[in-house]
C-alpha positions in Angstrom: 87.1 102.1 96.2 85.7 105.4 97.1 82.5 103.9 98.7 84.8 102.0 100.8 86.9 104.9 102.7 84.1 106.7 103.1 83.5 104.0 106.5 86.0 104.4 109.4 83.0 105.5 111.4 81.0 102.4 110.0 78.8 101.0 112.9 76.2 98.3 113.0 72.3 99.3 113.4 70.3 96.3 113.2 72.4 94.6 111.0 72.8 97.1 108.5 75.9 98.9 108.0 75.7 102.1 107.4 78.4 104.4 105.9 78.8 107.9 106.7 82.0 110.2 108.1 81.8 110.4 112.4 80.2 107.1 112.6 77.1 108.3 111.3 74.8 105.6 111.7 70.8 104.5 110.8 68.8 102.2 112.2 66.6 101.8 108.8 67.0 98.1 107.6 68.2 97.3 104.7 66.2 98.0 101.4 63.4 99.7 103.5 62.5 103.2 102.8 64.3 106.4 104.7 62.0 107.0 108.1 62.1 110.6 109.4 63.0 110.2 113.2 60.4 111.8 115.7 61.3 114.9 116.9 63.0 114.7 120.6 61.8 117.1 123.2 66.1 117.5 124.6 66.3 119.3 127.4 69.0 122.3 126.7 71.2 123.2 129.8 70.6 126.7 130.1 72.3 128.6 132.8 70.8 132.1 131.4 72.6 132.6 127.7 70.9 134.7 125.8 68.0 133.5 123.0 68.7 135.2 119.8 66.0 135.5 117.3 65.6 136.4 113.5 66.1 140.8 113.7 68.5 140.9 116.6 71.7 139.3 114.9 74.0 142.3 116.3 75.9 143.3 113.2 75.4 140.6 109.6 72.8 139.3 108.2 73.4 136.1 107.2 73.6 137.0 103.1 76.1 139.7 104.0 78.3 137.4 105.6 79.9 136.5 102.1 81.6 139.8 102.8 83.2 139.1 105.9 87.3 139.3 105.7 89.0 136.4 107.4 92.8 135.9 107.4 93.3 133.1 105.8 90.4 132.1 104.6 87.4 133.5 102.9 83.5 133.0 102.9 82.4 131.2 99.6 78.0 131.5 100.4 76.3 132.8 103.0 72.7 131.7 102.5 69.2 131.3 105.3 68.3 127.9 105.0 64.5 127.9 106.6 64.4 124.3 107.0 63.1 122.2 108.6 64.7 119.6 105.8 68.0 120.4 104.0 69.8 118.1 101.4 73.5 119.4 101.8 75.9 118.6 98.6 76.5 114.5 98.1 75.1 114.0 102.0 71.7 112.2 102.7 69.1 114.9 103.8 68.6 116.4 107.3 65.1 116.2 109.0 63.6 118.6 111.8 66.2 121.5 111.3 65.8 124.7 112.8 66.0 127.6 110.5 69.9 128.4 110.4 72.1 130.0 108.4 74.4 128.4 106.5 77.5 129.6 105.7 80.5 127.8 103.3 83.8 128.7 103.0 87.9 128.0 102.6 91.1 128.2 104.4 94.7 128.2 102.7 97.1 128.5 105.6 99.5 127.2 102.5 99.3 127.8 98.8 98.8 124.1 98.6 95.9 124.0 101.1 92.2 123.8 100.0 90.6 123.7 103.6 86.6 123.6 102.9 84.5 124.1 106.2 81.2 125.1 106.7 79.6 127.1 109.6 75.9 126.8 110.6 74.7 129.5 112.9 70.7 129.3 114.4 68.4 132.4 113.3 67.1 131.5 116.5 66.8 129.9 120.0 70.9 130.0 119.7 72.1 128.6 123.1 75.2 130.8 123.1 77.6 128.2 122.1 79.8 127.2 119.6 80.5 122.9 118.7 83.1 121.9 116.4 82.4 118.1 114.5 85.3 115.9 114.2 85.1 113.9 110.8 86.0 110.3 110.4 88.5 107.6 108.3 90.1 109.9 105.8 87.8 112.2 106.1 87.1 114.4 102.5 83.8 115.5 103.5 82.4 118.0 105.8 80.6 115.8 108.2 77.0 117.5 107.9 75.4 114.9 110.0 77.2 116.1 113.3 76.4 120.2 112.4 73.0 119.3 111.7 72.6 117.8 115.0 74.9 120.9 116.5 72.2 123.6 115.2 69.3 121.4 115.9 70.4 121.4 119.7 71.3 125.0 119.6 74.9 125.7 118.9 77.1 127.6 116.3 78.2 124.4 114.8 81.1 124.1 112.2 82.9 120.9 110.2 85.9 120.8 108.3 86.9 118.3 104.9 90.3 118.2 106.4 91.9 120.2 103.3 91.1 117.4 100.7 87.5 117.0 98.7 86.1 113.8 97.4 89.5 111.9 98.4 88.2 109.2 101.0 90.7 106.7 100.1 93.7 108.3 101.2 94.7 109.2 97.7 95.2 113.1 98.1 98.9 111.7 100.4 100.0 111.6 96.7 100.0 115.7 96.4 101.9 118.1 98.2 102.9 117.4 101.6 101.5 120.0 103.1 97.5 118.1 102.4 98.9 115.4 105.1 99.8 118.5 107.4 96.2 119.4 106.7 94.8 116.3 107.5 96.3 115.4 110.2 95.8 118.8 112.2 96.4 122.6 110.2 92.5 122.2 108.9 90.9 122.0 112.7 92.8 125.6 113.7 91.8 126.9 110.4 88.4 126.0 110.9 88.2 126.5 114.4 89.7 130.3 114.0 87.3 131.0 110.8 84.2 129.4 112.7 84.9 131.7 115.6 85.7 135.1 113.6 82.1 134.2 111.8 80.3 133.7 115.0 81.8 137.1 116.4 80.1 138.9 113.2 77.2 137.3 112.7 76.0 137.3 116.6 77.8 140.1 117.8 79.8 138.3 120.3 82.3 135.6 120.6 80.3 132.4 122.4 80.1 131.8 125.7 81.2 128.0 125.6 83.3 126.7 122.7 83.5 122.3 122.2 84.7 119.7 120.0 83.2 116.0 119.4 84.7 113.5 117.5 84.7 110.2 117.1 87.4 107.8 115.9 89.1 110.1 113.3 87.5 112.5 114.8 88.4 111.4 118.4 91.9 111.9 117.2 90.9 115.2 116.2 89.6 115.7 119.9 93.1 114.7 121.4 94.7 117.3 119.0 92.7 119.9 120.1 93.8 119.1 123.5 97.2 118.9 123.3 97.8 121.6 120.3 95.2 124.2 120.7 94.8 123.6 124.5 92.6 127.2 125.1 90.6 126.7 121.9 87.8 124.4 123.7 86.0 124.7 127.2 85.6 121.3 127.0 86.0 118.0 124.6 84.7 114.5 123.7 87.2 112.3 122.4 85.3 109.3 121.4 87.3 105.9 120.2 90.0 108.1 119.5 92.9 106.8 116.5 95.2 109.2 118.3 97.9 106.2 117.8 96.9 106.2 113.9 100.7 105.6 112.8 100.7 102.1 114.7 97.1 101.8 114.2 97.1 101.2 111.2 100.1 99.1 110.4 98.5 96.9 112.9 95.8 96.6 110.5 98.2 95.5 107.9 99.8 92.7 110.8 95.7 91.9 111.4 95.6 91.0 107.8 98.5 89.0 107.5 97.0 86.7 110.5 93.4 86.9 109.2 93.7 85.8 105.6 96.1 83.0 103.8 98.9 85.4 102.1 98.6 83.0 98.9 95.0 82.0 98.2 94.0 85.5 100.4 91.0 83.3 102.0 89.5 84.0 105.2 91.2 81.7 107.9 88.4 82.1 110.4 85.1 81.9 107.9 82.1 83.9 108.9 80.1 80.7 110.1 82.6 80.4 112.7 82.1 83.6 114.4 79.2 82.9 116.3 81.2 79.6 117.8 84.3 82.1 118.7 82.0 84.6 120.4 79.6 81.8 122.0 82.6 79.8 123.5 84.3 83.1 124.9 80.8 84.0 126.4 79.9 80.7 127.9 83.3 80.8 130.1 83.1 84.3 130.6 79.9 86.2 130.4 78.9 86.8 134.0 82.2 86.9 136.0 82.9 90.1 134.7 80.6 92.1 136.1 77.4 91.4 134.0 74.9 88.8 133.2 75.5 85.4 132.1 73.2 85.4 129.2 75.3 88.8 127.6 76.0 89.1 124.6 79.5 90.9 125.6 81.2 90.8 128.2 81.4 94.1 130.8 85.4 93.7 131.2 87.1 91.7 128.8 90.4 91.8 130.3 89.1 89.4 133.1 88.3 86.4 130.7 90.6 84.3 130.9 89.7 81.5 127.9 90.1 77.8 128.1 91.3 77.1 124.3 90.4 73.7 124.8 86.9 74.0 125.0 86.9 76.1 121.7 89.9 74.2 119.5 88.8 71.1 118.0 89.2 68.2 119.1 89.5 64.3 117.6 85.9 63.4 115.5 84.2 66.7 116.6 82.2 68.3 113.9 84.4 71.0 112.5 81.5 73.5 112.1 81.4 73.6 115.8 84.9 74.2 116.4 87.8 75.8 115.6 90.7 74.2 114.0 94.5 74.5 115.3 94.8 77.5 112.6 91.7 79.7 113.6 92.6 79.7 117.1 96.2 80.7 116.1 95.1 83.7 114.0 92.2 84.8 116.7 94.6 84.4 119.5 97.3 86.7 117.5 94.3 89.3 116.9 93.5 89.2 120.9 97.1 89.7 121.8 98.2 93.0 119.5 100.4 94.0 116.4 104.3 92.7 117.8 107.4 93.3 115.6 110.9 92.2 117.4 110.6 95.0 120.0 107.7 94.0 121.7 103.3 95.1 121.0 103.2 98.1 119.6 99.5 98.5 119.4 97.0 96.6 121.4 94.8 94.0 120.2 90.9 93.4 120.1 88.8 92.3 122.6 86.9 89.1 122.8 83.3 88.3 123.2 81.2 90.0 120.7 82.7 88.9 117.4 79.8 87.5 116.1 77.9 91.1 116.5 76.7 92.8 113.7 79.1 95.3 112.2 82.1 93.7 114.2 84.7 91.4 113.3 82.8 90.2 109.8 82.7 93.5 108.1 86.0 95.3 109.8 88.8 92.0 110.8 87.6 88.9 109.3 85.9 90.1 105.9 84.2 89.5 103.4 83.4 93.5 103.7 81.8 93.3 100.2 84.0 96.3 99.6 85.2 97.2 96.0 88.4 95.9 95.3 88.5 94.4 98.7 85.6 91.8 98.3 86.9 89.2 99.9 88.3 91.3 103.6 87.5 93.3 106.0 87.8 97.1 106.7 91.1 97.1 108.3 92.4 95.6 105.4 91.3 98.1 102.8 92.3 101.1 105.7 95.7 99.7 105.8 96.4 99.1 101.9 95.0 103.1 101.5 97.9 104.0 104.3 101.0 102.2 103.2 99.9 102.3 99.7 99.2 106.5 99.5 101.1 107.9 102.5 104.1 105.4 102.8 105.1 103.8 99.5 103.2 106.6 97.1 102.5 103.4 95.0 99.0 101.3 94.6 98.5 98.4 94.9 100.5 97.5 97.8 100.8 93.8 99.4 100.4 94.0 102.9 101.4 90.3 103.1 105.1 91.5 102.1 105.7 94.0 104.8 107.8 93.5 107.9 106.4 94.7 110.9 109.7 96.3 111.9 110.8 97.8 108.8 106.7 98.9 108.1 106.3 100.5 111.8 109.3 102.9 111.2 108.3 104.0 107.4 104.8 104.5 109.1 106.0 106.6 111.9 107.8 108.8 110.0 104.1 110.3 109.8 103.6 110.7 113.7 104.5 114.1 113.8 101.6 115.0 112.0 99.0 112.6 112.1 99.5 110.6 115.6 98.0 112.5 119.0 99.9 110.6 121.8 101.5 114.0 124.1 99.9 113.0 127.7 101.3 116.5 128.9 97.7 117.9 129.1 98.5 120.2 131.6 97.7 123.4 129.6 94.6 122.2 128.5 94.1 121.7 132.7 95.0 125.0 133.3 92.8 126.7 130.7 89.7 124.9 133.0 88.9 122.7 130.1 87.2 119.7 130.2 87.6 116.4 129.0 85.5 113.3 128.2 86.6 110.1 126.0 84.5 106.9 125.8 85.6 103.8 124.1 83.5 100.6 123.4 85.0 97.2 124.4 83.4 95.7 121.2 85.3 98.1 119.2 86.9 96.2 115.8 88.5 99.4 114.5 90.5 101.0 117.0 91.9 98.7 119.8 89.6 99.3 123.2 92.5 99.3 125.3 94.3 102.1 123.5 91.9 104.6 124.9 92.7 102.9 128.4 97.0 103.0 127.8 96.5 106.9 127.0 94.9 107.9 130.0 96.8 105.9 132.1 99.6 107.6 130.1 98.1 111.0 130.8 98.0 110.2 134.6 101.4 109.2 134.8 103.1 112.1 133.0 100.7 114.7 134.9 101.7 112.8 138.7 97.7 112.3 139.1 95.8 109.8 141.4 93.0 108.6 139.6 90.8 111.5 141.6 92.8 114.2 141.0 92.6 113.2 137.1 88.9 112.7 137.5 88.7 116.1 138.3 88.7 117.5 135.1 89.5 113.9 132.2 86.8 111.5 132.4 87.2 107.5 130.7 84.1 105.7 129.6 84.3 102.2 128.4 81.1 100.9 127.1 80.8 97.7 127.5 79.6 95.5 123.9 79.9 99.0 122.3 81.2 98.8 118.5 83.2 101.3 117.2 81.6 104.9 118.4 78.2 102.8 118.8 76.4 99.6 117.6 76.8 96.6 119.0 75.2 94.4 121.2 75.7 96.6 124.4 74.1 100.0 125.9 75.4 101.8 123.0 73.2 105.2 123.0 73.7 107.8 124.9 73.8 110.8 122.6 76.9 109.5 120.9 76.1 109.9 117.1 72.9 112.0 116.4 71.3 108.5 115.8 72.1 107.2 119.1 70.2 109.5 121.6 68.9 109.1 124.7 65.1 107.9 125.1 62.5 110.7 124.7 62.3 112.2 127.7 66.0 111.6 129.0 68.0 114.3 127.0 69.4 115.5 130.1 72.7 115.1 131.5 72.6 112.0 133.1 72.2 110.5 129.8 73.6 112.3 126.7 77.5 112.8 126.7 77.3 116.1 125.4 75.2 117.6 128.0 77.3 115.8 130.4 80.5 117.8 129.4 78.0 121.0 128.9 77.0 120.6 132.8 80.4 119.6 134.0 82.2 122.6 132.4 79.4 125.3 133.2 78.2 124.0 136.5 80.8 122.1 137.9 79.0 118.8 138.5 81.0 116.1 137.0 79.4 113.1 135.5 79.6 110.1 138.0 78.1 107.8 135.5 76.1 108.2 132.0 73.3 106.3 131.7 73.7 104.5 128.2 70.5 102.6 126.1 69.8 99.4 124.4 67.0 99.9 122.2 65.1 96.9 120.3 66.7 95.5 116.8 68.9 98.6 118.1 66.8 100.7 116.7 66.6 104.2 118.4 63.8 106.0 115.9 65.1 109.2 117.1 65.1 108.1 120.7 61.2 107.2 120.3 62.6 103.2 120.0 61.7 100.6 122.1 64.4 100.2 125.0 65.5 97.0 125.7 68.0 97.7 128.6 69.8 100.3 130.4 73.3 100.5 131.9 75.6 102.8 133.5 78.9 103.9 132.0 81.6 104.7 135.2 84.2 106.3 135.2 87.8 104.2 134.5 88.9 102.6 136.4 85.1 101.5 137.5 82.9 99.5 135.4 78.7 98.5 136.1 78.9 95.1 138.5 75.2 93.7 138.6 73.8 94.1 142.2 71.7 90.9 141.7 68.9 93.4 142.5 66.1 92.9 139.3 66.4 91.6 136.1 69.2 93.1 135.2 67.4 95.4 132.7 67.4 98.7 134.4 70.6 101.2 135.2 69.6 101.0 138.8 70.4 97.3 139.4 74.2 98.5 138.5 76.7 99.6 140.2 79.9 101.5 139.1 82.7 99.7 141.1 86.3 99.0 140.3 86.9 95.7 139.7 88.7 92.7 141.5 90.3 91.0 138.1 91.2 87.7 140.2 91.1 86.0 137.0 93.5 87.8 135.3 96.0 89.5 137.9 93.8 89.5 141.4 94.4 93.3 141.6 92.0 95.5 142.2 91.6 98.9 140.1 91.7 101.9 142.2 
């Protein structure tokens, strides 16, 4: 069960799924040995901070750290780390580190509380920043992967466990309440007020720039920094954010009860039918959306409008090249969102790529191959570890059995705490912050349109045009993007340190971070981000083989193919907001 939780974040690379917190992901196919990336020549935005080396740290060395006083909290280790490999504790190792100094400590805003975070600060060539990692799924691990890319670019960087160690299947809901408190938000102030107090002593000075990136979990994270701790951050990335986590994830548990026979639990749409799904979808749709006709996704799903008829099978047709009455019922409930007697209360998946890699199969349809869970899917085992440890405090649990109205209210009784839905971001506005969230459309963990219903949401409680809002909250969706990368799309872009940008293009026009970076510190905002496709999407450290190139706009825009080349290269796109005859014939503005 453990192995399982450990995969919110879980993205598809080549057809391997990898598991790791932040939607760590690796490109190295399955059963070959680890490959240390090349190392990628970024360009650092540099707008004259200060380049510290080994002998000018202003007041602690890094071994005298341990003595630093935090309220609080307290340092556990300070310790150099000279790099350039590191193996931190049950983590895979870290290639082409700087030297850095790595400090580990713990927070206990409560007596209950067991914070653990951990603070790497560069011995030198620090860029005078500070980045916060979100963490992912049910977190229980400091997510080492994101701070190792943090120091490697230049920052103070800092992760938190979320006040529970070792717990990734939800499990540690069963203590005191004050761990879901942690989880859900008191460990990110912790870590962020300990982080900051340790980059004041070590360096002298409090840093210039302070941001936060996160993805899923950690994009909810993102959207609490915003609207909690609006002056913490100068700017964020909110990436395929579970900010709706309480109806999240009993729409995981509704997913389940439409993906699998409640008696026999067997798959009603098998594997082998995937790849008809997803082909049928594509045939009537791929193309009229914006993109090519031989996609593998589709640029804007909401314009597809689908034919069942072509799909649902029909008198003497060969039933592996169909779907039967029951498939298209259960697909068509998945498409349409989690409804109890009020209405949707969470939005549904997206069609066109379900036959991707590290989409439906592993996360909706199963068999995941997980333990315990071997015949479903991830949102199946992500559901039974939230109604079985935060709501009924009793495992197993039979998601087949619950209501949908009875099941949303016991769930929300946890919103307080765990779900990031204020759209009053004005403080965060005022403080000058800055604030980019990206979504893919391919997404099978957290519902593409949710990232789409918040900032709409944000817009209407703030009175914004869509310029105004533009001004300082920017909305990505990447089309045939999985779930914070993967997927048969442009899907790199500096999203998860193994998704960058080709070598050569670590600018701003093509990594997300060093878009926010130039948009807070220069006030250039990003009109589009150039995202990658590499090869068996494999990005060997951004030294891969690209196969295509597309820009990400702005929401309400989307890339529309010029019809200028072969459709390989950003350039023949252009960001334009879209006339959605197909679905409403209004167009996005």
């Amino acid at each position: 069960m453990a192995r399982l939780f450990r995969i919110l974040c879980l993205v598809a690379a080549a057809g391997t799924i990898a598991v790791a917190a932040d939607a760590q992901r690796t490109s190295t196919p399955r059963g070959a040995p680890p490959q240390t990336p090349p190392t990628v020549q970024r360009q650092p935005l540099r707008p004259g901070p200060p380049v510290w080396e080994i002998g000018r740290i202003a007041k602690f060395a890094c071994p005298a750290l341990v003595k630093l006083r935090l309220p609080g909290a307290e340092i556990l280790s300070s310790s150099e780390v000279m790099g350039p490999s590191f193996t931190p504790p049950g983590a895979a190792t870290e290639q082409n580190l700087p030297p850095f100094c790595r400090v580990v400590g713990r927070a206990f805003p409560t007596r209950a509380s067991n914070i653990m975070f951990e603070v790497w600060l560069p011995l030198k060539n620090y860029n005078d920043r500070y980045e916060q990692a979100g963490n992912g799924g049910f977190a229980g691990i400091i997510n080492y992967s994101g701070i190792a890319e943090g120091v490697r670019r230049g920052f103070a960087s800092a992760s938190t466990d979320d006040g529970h160690q070792g717990q990734i299947d939800g499990s540690f809901a069963l203590g005191p309440p004050a761990k879901i408190v942690d989880f859900g938000w008191r460990s990110l102030k912790a870590t962020t007020d300990a982080a900051k107090s340790i980059v004041q002593a070590f360096y002298g000075a409090q840093a210039k720039y302070a941001y936060f990136f996160g993805c899923s979990d950690g994009g909810r994270e993102a959207m609490m920094e915003a609207q909690r701790f609006p002056t913490d951050f100068d700017g964020i990335i909110a990436a395929a954010p579970a900010n709706n986590w309480t109806h999240q994830f009993t729409a995981l548990a509704y997913n389940t009860q439409a993906a699998y026979n409640p008696t026999t639990f067997a798959q009603v749409l098998p594997q082998s039918l995937l790849g008809v799904l997803a082909g049928g979808v594509r045939k009537q749709c791929a193309g009229h959306d914006g993109g090519l006709p031989g996609d593998l996704y589709l640029t804007d799903p909401r314009a597809c409008v689908i034919d069942w008829t072509k799909i649902q099978c029909q008198a003497s047709q060969n039933p592996a090249t169909c779907l039967d009455a029951a498939q298209v019922a259960a697909v068509q409930a998945i498409y349409a969102g989690a409804k109890n007697s009020t209405g949707t209360f969470y939005e549904g998946y997206e069609p066109g790529s379900e036959d991707a890699a590290g989409t439906w199969q592993p996360w909706i349809t199963g068999p995941g191959n997980i333990p315990n869970f071997f015949n479903f899917g991830l949102q199946t085992a992500f559901g039974e570890g939230f109604f079985a440890y935060f709501v009924f405090k009793t495992y197993p649990t039979n998601l087949f059995t619950l209501d949908m109205n009875t099941a949303l209210g016991q769930a929300d009784a946890f919103a307080p705490d765990l779900n990031a839905m204020d759209p009053d971001l004005s403080a965060f506005h005022a403080h000058g912050g800055k604030l980019i969230q990206y979504a893919g459309w391919a997404d099978p963990a957290v519902a593409p349109r949710g990232s789409i219903d918040y900032y709409e949401a944000v817009r209407t409680a703030m009175a914004a045009s869509y310029a105004q809002q533009q001004d300082w909250y920017r909305l990505f969706m990447a089309p045939g993007m999985g779930h914070c990368a993967g997927g048969p799309g442009p899907d790199a872009f500096g999203n998860v340190p193994a998704a960058p940008a080709p070598a050569g293009q670590g600018d701003a026009g093509h990594d997300v971070l060093m878009a926010l970076m130039r948009w807070r510190e220069n006030g250039a905002a990003p009109a589009k981000i150039i995202a990658t496709h590499y090869q068996n999407d494999d990005a060997m450290g951004g030294a891969g083989a690209v196969e295509f190139q597309r820009p990400l706009c702005p929401y309400p825009a989307l890339p529309r193919y010029s019809g200028i080349g072969l459709g390989k290269d950003a350039g023949s796109y252009a960001c334009e907001a879209h006339v959605r005859t197909k679905l409403d014939g209004k167009l996005l503005k």
